[in-house]
N, C-alpha and C positions, 0 to 999 in steps of 0.2 A: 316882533321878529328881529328890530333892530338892536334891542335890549339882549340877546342872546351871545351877540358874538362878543359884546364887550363886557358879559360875564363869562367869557367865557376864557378873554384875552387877561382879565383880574384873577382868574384861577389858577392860570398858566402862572400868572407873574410873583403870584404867593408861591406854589408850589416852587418855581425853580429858586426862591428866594430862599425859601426853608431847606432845600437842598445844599444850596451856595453855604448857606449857615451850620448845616451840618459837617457838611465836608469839611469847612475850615478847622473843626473842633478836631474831625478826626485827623486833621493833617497836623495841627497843634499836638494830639499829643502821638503823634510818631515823633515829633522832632524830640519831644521829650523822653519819649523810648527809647530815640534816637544815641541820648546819653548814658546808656545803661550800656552801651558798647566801651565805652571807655572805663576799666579796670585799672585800680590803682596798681602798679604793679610791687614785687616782692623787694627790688631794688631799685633805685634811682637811677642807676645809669639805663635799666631795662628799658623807661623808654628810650633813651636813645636808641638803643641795639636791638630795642624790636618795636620799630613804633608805627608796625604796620594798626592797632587801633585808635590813632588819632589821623593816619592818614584814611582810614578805611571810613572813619567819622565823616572828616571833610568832602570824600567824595561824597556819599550817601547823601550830607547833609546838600548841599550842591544838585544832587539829583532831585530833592524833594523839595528843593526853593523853587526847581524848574520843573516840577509837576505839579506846585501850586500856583505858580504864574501861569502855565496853560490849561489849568483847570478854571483859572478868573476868566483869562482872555476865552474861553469857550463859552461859559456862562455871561460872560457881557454881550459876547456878540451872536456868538451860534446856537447855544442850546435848543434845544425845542424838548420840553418834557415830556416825552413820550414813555412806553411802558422800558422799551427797549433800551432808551437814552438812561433811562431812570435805574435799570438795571445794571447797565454798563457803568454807572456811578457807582454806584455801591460795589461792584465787585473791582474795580480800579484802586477804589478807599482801602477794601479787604488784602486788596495783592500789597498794596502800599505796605501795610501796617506788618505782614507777612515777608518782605523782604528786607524791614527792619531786622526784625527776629532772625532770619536768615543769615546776618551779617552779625549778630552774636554768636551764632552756632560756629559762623567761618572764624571769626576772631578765635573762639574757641579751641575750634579741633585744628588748624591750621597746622600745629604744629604735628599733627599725628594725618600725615598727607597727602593717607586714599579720603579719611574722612574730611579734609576741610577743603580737596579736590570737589567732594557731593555737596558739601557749604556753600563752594562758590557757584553751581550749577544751580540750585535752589535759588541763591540770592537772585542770577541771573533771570532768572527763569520766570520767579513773581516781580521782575523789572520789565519782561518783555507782557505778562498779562496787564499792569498795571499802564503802559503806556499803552500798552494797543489798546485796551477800552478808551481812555483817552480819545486816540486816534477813530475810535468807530462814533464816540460823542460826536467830532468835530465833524467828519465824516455827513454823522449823519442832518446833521445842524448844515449845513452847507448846499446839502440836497433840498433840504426841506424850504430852507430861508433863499432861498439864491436870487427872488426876485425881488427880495427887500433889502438885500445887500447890496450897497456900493459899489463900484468896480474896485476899487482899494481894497476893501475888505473882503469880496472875494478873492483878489491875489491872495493877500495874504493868510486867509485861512486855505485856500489850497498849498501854496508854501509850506504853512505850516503842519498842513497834513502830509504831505510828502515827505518834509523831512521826519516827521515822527515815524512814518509809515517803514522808511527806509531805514532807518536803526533798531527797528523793533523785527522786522523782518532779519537783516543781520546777524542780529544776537540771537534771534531763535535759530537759524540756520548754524549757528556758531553753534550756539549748548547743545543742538542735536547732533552734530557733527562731532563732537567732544569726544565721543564714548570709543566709539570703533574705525572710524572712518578717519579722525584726526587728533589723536589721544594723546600728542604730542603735549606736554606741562610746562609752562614756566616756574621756575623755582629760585627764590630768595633768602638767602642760608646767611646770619651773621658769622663774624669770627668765631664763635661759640661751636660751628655746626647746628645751630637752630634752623627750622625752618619761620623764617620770617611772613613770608609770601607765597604761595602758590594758586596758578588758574592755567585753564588751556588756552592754547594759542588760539586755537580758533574761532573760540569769542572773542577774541580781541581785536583776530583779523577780519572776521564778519562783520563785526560789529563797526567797524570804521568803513570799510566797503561799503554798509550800505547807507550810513550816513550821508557819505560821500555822493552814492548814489541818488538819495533823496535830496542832498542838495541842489545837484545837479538839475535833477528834471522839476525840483521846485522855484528852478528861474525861470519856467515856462511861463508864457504868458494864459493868463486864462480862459482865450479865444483858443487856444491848444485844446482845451479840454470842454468844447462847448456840446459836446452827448454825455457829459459827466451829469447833469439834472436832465432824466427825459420826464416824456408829460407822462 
């Protein structure tokens, strides 16, 4: 009977290991995908005068340093393999790979600026599935493990689910808000009349509010939230 649970804690430990292993492969080659966004352009000074694809690079690439760093710190500390966890991995990988792409469609059609207005809503949109799976991993790793974790390491994966939680809620309320409610555009036009850049305001404005937000109540202490694991 006692031989059961420590095969049963070695299965766990391969399985989230082959997972860990996989992910990083597919998070290697988004970064690689990642470079398919950058187009040599027709003229040299273009990029200067429209060098919304190497800044469009740098954020992107920025965003998937920091969804591979909390994709580690989940599986070091919280994971639990469940069917649930196991699935919300794959489809976080899937959104990942999907708002790469996204962000060559925007580079794209940008300059034609109902279509790269739907680019940057797409982009957004597999940012907010990709991090909330994230955020349901840790979520759920935090429930499950809470009586093995540290008081440190609870702060701080609550912290850190707060503020994931709070920018991902943001931004979806942001891209939903987009269309009719708040269709308000920003627009970035070189000397040329190009369109450079374009997105709605209200991702942008969401998307910091609820960051913000999540900051905020991610300074909570964790004695704040002690009916977050019931039995």
């Amino acid at each position: 009977m006692s031989a059961l649970p420590a095969e049963t804690a070695e299965r766990r430990k391969r399985v989230t290991h082959r997972l860990e292993a996989f992910s990083d492969i597919v998070i290697g080659f988004s970064l690689a995908q990642l470079t398919l966004s950058l187009v040599i352009p027709v003229h040299v000074i273009d990029f200067v005068q429209r060098p919304l694809g190497i800044i469009a690079f740098l954020v992107t690439f920025v965003l998937v340093v920091r969804f591979w760093w909390l994709h580690f710190v989940i599986f070091e500390h919280y994971f639990e393999p469940t069917r649930l966890t196991v699935t919300c991995n794959f489809i976080a990988l899937a959104s990942l790979i999907l708002q790469i792409f996204s962000l060559q469609l925007y580079v794209h059609f940008v300059p034609t600026l109902a279509e790269g207005i739907v680019a940057s809503r797409l982009y957004f949109g597999f940012f907010v599935l990709s991090y909330g799976m994230l955020c349901v991993m840790l979520a759920v790793g935090l429930h499950q493990r809470w009586g093995a974790l540290t008081a440190g390491r609870r702060q701080a994966g609550l912290q850190a689910a707060l503020r994931i939680a709070g920018t991902v809620a943001g931004c979806a309320v942001g891209d939903l808000l987009s269309t009719h409610v708040m269709p308000q555009v920003y627009v970035l036009a070189n000397s040329r009349g190009d369109v450079v850049a374009a997105f709605p305001w209200a991702i942008l404005f969401f998307t910091l509010a609820g960051t913000l937000a999540g900051f905020v109540f991610g300074r909570l202490r964790p004695e704040t939230f002690h009916r977050f694991r019931t039995s």
